[in-house]
N, C-alpha and C positions, 0 to 999 in steps of 0.2 A: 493582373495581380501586381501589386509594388510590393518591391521590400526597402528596408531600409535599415544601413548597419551599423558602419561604425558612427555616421552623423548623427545618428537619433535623439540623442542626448540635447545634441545643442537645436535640435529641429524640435524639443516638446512643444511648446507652446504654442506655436504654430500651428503642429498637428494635431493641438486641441482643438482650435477654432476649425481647420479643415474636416476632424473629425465628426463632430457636430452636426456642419453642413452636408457632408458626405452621407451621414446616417437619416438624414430631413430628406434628405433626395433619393434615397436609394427606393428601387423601383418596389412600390406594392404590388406592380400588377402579375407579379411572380408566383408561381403557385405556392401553397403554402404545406407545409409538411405539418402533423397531426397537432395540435395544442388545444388544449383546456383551459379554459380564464374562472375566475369564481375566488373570491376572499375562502369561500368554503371547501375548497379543495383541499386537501392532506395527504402529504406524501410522508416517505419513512424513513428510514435507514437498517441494515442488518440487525439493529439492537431490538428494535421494535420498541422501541424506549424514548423516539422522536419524532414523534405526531407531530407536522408544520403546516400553519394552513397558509398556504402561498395562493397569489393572486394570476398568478400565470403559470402552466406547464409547456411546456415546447419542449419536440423531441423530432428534431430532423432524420432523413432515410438516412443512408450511406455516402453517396456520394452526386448530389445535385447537384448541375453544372449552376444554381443560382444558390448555393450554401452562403457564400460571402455575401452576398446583400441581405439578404435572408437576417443571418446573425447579426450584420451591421444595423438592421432597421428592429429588433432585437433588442440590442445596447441603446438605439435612441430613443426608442418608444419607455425602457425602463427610465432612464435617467432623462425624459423629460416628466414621467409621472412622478421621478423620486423614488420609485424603486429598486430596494441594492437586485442584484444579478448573482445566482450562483449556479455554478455546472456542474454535474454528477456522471458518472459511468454508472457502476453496479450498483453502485452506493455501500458498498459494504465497510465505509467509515460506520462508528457508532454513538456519535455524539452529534450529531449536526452539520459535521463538518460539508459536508453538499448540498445542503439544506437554509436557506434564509426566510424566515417570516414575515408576510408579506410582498415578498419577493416573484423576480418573474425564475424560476426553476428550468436552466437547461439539459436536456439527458442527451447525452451523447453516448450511446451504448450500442452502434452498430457502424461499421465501417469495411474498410480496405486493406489487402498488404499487397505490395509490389516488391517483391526480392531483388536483388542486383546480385548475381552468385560470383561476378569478378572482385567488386569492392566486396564482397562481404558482410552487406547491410540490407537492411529491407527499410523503405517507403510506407507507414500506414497513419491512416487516418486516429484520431485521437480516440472513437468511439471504439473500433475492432479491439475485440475479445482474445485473450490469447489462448483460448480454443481452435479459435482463426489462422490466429498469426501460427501456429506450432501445425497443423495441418495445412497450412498453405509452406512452408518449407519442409516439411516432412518428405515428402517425395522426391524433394530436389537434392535430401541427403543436410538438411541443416535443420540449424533449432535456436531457439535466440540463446544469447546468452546468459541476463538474467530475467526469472522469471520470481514471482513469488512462487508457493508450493502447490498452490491450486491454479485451473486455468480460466477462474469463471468473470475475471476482471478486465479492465478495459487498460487499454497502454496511457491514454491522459491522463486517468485514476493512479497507475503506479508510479510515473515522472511527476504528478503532484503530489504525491505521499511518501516519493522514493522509495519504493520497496526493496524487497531484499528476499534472497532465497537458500537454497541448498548448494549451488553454482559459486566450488571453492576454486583459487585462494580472492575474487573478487570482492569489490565492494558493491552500492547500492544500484540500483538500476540505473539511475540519472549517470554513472558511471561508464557505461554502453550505450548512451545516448550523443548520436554524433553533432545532431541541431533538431531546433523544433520551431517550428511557425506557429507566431500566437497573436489571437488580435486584442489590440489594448484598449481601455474603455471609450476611448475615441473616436473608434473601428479602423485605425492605423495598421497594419498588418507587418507582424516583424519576424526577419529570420534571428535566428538567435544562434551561441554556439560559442567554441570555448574562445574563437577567434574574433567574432562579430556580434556587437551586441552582447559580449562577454557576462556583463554583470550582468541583463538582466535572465542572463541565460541561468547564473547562478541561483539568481533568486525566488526565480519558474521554478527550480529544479528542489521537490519540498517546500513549495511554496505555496498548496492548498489550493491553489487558482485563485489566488488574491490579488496577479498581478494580472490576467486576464486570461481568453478562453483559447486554448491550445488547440489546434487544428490540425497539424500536419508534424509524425517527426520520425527522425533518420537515424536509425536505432541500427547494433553491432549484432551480424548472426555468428553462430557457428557450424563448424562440422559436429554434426549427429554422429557418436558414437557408440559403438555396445561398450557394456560397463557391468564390470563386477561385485557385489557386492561383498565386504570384509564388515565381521561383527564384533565387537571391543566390549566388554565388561569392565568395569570398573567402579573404585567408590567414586562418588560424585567431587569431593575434595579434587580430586586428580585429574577432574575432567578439564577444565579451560588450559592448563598447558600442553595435555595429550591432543587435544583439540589441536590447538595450534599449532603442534609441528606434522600434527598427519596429517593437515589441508594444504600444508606446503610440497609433503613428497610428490614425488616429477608425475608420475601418473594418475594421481587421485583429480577427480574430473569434480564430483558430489559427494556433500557432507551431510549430516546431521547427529545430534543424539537427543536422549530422551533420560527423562530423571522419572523415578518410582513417587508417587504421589498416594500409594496407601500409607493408612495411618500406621501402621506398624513400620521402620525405618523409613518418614518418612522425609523424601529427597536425602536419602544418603545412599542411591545407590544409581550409578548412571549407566547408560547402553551408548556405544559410540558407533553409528553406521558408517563406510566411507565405500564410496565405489570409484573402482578404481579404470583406467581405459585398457581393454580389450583387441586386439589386432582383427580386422575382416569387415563386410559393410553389414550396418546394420538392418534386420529387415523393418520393412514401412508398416507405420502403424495399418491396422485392419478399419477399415469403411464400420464406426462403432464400438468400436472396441472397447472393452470394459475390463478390469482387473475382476478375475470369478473370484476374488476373496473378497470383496467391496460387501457384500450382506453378514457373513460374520464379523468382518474388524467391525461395522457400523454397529450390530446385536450388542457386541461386545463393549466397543465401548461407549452407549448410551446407557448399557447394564449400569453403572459403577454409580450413577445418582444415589445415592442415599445406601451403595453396600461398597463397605471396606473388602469383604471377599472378590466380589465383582473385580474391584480395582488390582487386590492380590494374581486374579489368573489374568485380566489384562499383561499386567507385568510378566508373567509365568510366559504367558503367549507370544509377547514380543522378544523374549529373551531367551528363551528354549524353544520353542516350538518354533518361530516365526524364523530364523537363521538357515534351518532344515527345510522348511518349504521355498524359501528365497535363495536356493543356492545357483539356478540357472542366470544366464545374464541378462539382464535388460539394456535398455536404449534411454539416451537423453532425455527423446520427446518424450517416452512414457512415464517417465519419474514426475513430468513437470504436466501431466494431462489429466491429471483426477479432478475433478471436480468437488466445488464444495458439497456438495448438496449428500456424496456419498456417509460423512459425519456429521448434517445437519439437526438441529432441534427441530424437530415437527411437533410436539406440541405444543400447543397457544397459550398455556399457561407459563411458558418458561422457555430462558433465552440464554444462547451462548455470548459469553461477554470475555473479549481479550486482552490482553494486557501486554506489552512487551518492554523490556529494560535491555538496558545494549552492557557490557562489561569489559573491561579489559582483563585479556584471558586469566591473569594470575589475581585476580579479584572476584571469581566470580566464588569461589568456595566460599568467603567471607558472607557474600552476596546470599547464598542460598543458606548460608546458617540462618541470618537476618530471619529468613522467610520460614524457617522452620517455627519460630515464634510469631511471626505479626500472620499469616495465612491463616493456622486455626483457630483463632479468635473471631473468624467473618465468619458469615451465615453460608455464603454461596459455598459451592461442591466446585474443586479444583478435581479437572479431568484429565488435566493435559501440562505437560512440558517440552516443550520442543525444543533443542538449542540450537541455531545455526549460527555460521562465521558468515561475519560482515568486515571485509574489507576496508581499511580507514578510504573517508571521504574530502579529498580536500577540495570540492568544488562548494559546494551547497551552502550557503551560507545558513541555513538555518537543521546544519549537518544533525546529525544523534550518534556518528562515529567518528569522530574525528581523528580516532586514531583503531587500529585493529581493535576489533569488540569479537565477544560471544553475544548472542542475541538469546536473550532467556522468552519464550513466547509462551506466554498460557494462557489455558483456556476455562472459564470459571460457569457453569451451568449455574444461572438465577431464577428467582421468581420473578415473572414480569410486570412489574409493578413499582411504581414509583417510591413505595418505601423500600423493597430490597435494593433499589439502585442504591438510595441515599445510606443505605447500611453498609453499603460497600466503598462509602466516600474516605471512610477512617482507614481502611485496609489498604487503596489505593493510595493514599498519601503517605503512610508507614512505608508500602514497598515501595515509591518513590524515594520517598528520607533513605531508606537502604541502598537503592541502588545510587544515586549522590554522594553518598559518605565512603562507595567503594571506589570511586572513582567514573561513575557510570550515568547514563542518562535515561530517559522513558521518552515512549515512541507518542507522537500524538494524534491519530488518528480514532481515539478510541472515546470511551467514556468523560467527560470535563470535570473531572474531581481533582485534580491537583492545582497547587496553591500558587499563586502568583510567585512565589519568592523560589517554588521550587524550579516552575517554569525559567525562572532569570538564571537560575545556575544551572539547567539540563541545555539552555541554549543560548551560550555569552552572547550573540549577538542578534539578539533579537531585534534593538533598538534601531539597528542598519535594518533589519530586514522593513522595520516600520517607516524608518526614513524614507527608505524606498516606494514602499506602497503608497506616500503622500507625493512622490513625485512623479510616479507613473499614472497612479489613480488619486488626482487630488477632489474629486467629488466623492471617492470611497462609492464607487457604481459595485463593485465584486466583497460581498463579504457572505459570511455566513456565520454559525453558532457560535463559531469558537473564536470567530472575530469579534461579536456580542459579547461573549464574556468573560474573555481573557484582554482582546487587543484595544476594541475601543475603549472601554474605562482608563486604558495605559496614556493612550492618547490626550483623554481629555484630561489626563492632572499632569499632561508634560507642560 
């Protein structure tokens, strides 16, 4: 394996033409891990709202000692057909964003973790699941430090999306990522990091996988500890400053809250959870183990589709009841180990669709009046509000917090169908325009409803991130949906 670090730069072009020839040569006689070819293939995304019919699927084991030639013959086999390239984990983007048409489809959804318990880092593979990753330091008494809320996604998936979790006073996960190896559409293979290879480490980091396929990275764990749970009522008005000074006190380890989404007061009223750190070791998760309230919260809250009562005892149960049963303490890893599938939509007629807008704390009251007007004029059922803090990002060049945010997360049950989507275009650009006007931004992994002009002021510097992408990737080998049709049309009238 080469790397190459701080020369990279002034080494492109070269490492085009080497790249090329490196990919023309690399060995076929290698065995080949599972792929599907066919124009008629169709894959999806969590939305179930993006059927793509791609011409290649490829989805490598975990960890074959011939991965790197493999993906390099991979890259040249697309990009001498003219095929773009795009990689996926879970896939639980909801607009395309993993997905390219036509294209050869890489899934990378199973891997490695190797811990280092002196440095305090763990070594994994871009596909492992942090199901994985959080039972592979579990034992050893660690737990990463950020994670999203669920554990059912892949680590190359979160450092191209940058995610974010309940893990206060932190910022984005790309934020606990110490370096990542990724190879570029060339098959150049590069370390990256805040030191070497700097920028393009930035631009990996929330960068979709537009700048090429991430293989290997060197992420911050911590100590697993038991943790208290403290429960905060309040109106919703009050919540982004109370937010912000209780994810600063010394011991509060996890945050979140939750806003009332029945039509009677609705979002004027908020719940503030905060756990706090606990002295003693924690015990090790159990071989399976599962929260025994996972079948009611799910009864519960799939009830609220089409009944305001439904959503009235939701609220009732998470803010009365729900404080009385959670008063023992829990642990790290188990806050961060539930699974999606526990609140998932199973029926085929209709789909969970999410939205997230980032705020600065004393902006978000304004933020969620906004949404008291523009929400119930849509069709879809809002189920959900989650708040967490995200940490300002000064790495990412294509950040969504640039400075401390409340992260407003919801979740909208639709009908699945291409006219409910498009009835939802007007609502999502409304709570865009809101969140903008507060000082705020929206996340883009999700749905492609928002407007070019919103897109330019949720993320100043787009234009660098595309500069970039023409000089990493000047054939445009790595694109997908949202590079169709947001980036290239940019391109072609610069």
């Amino acid at each position: 394996m080469v790397f190459r670090g701080r020369d990279y730069m002034q080494n492109l072009s070269r490492r085009s033409a080497l790249g090329v020839t490196a990919a023309a040569l690399a060995s076929h006689g290698c065995s080949k891990p599972a792929a599907e070819s066919g124009i008629g293939l169709a894959l999806n995304d969590a939305s179930g709202l993006s059927p793509t019919r791609v011409k290649r699927h490829w989805r490598p084991g975990g960890r074959e000692r011939s991965l790197e030639d493999l993906l390099r013959r991979e890259l040249g086999d697309a990009r001498a057909a003219g095929r773009p390239v795009c990689v996926g984990g879970a896939r639980h983007s909801m607009g395309g964003q993993s997905l390219a048409a036509g294209g050869t489809a890489i899934t990378l959804d199973r891997g490695w973790c190797d811990p280092d318990t002196q440095a305090q880092t763990y070594r994994a593979s871009a596909g492992v699941r942090w199901n994985q990753v959080i039972r592979t330091l579990d034992p050893i008494g660690f737990a990463p430090k950020v994670t999203q809320a669920n554990s059912d996604f892949t680590l190359g998936g979160a450092f191209s999306v940058n995610v974010h979790g309940w893990a206060v006073p932190q910022g984005p996960m790309g934020s606990t990522v110490r370096a990542i190896t990724m190879m570029l559409a060339d098959g150049e293979i590069v370390r990256c990091s805040r030191e070497e290879a700097a920028d393009l480490f930035r631009l990996a980091m929330g960068g979709y996988g537009l700048l090429g396929v991430i293989m290997e990275l060197e992420v911050e764990m911590v100590r697993n500890v038991r943790l208290a749970p403290r429960f905060s009522r309040m109106t919703a008005d009050r919540f982004g400053p109370a937010f912000h000074k209780a994810v600063r006190e010394a011991r509060t380890r996890m945050a979140y809250g939750r806003v009332s989404v029945g039509r009677e007061g609705f979002l004027e009223e908020a719940q503030m959870v905060t756990y706090q750190e606990l002295p003693g070791d924690p015990a090790p998760l159990a071989e399976g183990e599962r929260d025994p309230l996972d079948g009611i919260t799910r009864s519960i809250y799939r009830a609220q589709i089409g009944s305001d009562a439904a959503k009235a005892f939701r609220w009732y149960a998470e803010t009365e009841v729900g404080p009385g049963l959670q008063k023992g303490p829990t642990t790290r890893s188990r806050l961060i180990s539930t699974p999606v599938e526990v609140l998932a939509e199973r029926d085929p007629r209709r789909t969970d669709i999410l939205h997230e807008y980032f705020l600065p704390p004393d902006r978000l009251s304004g933020f969620l009046e906004a949404c008291r007007t523009v929400i119930p004029k849509a069709e879809g059922e809002l189920l959900n509000i989650t708040l967490r803090y995200v940490g300002a990002d000064p790495d990412s060049v294509m950040a969504f917090a640039p400075g401390d945010r409340v992260a407003a997360v919801m979740s909208f049950s639709q009908r699945k169908t291409q006219e409910a989507d498009a009835g939802f275009k007007g609502m999502t650009q409304g709570l865009i325009d809101a969140a903008l006007a507060h000082g705020g931004s929206f996340y883009l992994p999700y749905r492609l409803h928002a407007r070019a002009d919103q897109l330019d002021r949720a993320y100043p510097r787009l234009d660098e991130f595309l500069a970039a992408k023409r000089r990493f990737d000047p054939g445009g080998l790595f694109r997908n949906t949202m590079w169709d049709r947001y980036f290239a049309p940019r391109l072609a009238a610069a």
